[in-house]
N, C-alpha and C positions, 0 to 999 in steps of 0.2 A: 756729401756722399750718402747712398741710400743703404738702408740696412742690410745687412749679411742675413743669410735665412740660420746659421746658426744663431739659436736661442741663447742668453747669457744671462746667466743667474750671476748675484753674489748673496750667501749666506751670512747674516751677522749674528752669532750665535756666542755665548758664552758656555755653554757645554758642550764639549771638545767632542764625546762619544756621538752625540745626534748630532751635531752638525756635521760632523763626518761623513758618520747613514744617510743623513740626507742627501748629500751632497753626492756619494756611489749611487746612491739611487735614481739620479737625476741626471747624471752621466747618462748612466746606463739606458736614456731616455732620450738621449743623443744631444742635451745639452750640456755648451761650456761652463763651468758651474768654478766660484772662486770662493774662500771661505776666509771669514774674519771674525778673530775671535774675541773683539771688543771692541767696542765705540770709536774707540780714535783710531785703529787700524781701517776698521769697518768706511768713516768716514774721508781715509785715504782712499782708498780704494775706489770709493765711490766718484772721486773727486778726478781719479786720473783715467779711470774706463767709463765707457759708456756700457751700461749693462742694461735690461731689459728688463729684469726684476731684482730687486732688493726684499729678502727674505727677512725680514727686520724682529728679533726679538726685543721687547720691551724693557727689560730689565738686566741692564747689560754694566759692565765697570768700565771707567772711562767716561764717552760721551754717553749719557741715557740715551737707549732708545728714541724717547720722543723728541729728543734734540735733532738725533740725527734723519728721524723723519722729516723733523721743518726742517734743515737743511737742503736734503735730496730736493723738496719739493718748492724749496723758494728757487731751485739752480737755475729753475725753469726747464731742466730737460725733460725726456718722455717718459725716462724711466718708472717704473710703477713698483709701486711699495705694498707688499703681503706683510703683516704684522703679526709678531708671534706673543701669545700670550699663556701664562699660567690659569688667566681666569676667564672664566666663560657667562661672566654678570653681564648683563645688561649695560650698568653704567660706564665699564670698561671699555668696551667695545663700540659704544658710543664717543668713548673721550678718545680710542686709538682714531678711528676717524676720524673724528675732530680734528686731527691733528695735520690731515692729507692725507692718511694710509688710502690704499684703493681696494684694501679687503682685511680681511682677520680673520684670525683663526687660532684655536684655541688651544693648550696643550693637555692631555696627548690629542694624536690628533690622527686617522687613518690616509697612510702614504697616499692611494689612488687619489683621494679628494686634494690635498697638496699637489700635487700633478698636473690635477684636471684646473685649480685656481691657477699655478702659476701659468701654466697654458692658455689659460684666456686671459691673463693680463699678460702676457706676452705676444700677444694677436692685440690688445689695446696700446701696444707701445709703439705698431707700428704704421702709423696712422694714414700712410700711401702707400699703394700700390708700385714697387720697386720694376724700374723697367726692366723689358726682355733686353741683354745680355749678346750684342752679335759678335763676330771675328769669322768674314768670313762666309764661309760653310756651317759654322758652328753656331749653334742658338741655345740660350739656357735663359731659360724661364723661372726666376726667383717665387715668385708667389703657386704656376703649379707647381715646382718643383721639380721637372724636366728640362731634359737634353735631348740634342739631336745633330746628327750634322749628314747634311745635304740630306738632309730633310727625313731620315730613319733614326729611331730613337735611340738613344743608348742610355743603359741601366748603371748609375752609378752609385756607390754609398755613400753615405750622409759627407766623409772627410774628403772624397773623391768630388761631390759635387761642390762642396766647401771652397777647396783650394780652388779649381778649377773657376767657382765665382768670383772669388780675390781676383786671381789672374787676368778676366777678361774684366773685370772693371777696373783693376789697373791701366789700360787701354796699349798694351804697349811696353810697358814701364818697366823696370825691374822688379819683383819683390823677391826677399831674402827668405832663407828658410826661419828666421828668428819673428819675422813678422807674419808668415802662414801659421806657425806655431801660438804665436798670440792671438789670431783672429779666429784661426778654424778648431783650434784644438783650447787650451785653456793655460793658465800658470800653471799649473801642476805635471807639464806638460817635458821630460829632461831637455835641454838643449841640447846635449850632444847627442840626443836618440835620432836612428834612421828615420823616421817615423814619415817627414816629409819625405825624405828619396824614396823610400817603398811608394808611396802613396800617390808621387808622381808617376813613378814605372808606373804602374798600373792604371793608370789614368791614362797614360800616353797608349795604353794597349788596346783601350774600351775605347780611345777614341778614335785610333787608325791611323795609316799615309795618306796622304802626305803629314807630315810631326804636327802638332797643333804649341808644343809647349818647348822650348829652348832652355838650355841651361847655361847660365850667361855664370864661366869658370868664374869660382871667388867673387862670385857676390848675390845667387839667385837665381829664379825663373822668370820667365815673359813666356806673353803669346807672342809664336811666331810669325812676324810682320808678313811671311807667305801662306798662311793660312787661305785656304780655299784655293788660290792660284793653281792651275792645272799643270803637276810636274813640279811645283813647288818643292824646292826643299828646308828641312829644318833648318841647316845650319847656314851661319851666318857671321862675318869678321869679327871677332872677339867675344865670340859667342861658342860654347861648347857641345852644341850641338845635344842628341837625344841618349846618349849613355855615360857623361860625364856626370860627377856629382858637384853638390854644388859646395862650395867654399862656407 
C-alpha cells in the first residue's frame, strides 16, 4: 500500500523534557510524531510501525544509538534516520554516518532547522509518486494534496483529508475508528476521544449529498459503495448510515 500524506516521526530521546518539545512542536507542524525514551523501546517501535523518520539520539540506555541505527537500516525499510548528537566534531558525524544515518545534527540545535531536515527526509522516504485516489465523484490527490468531487474543490484540514485518504484507499472496506486513530492522528492520540466522530461529521459536511462516508454500527466507516450514483443514498443494510456513531 502506498504511503499516507501524514508525516510519521518517531523520537528516540533519552531526555524526557526535549523529547517531549520536540515532539509538540512537531505535531504542531501537522505530523504524527511517537516518542521513545530508550533504545529498546525505541527499537520496538520501530519494528512494529513504519514511520518516515527516526529522530535517533546517539547516546541512549538500553540499545546505543548506533545499534539501533544498524538496525533500522539493515530492515531494509525507507524509513530515514536524523541522528542526534552532543558533539558537533568532525569525526563524530563522520562516524554517525557511517553508520547509515541520512543526516545529523547536533545538540542544541535551532527547531526551524530540525523541521526543515526532518521535512526533506521525509519527502526522501517516499520514493513514488502515490496515485490519485477515486470513489466515484470524488478525487483526492495524495501528492498535491487536494480534493474535489464532481470536479469543484473542497478545502479540507490536514485530519479531514487524512481520514478521508484512509477511507478511499481502503476501497470499500471497513476501517475502525481505533485504526483512523493510529494512521491519521498518532499514539498519543485517547481512544475513547470523539476525535474521529467529530472529524467525520465534518468531513461528511465539506463533502456534500449525496453521503460519501457510511458508518457501518459497531465496527467503523467505509466509502459509500453509492458514491457519485445520481440519487444515491448513504445508507445501506447493516450499515448506519450518516448520523450514527461508530461502535
Amino acid at each position: 500500500m502506498w504511503h499516507l500524506c501524514v508525516v510519521r516521526i518517531l523520537i528516540v530521546e533519552d531526555e524526557e523534557a526535549l523529547a517531549e518539545a520536540v515532539a509538540r512542536g512537531l505535531r504542531r507542524e501537522g505530523m504524527a510524531v511517537d516518542v521513545a525514551l530508550d533504545g529498546d523501546e525505541g527499537h520496538e517501535k520501530a519494528t512494529i510501525t513504519r514511520y518516515d523518520v527516526v529522530v535517533l539520539d546517539r547516546d541512549l540506555p538500553g540499545m546505543h544509538g548506533d545499534q539501533l541505527c544498524r538496525e533500522i537500516v539493515a530492515s531494509g525499510a525507507l524509513t530515514r534516520v536524523l541522528m542526534l548528537t552532543a558533539s558537533d566534531a568532525v569525526a563524530d558525524r563522520v562516524e554517525g554516518l557511517s553508520l547509515g544515518a541520512d543526516d545529523y545534527l547536533a545538540k542544541p540545535f535551532a527547531f526551524p532547522e530540525l523541521v526543515a531536515r526532518v521535512r526533506a527526509l521525509a519527502r526522501r522516504a517516499t520514493p513514488v509518486t502515490p496515485p490519485v485516489l477515486v470513489a466515484g465523484d470524488v478525487e483526492l490527490d495524495p501528492a498535491r494534496r487536494t480534493v474535489s468531487r464532481a470536479g469543484k474543490p473542497v478545502e479540507l484540514t490536514r485530519k479531514e483529508f487524512g481520514v478521508l485518504e484512509v477511507l478511499l484507499a481502503a476501497r470499500g472496506s471497513v476501517v475502525s475508528s481505533e485504526e483512523l486513530l493510529e494512521r491519521v492522528w498518532d499514539e498519543n492520540a485517547d481512544p475513547f476521544t470523539t476525535t474521529v466522530r467529530v472529524t467525520v461529521m465534518t468531513l461528511r459536511k465539506k463533502l456534500g449529498e449525496p453521503g460519501v462516508i457510511d458508518t457501518v454500527v459497531g465496527s467503523g466507516y467505509r466509502v459509500s459503495p453509492t458514491v457519485g450514483e445520481r440519487g444515491g443514498s448513504a445508507g445501506q443494510s447493516g450499515v448506519g448510515g450518516q448520523d450514527s456513531g461508530a461502535g
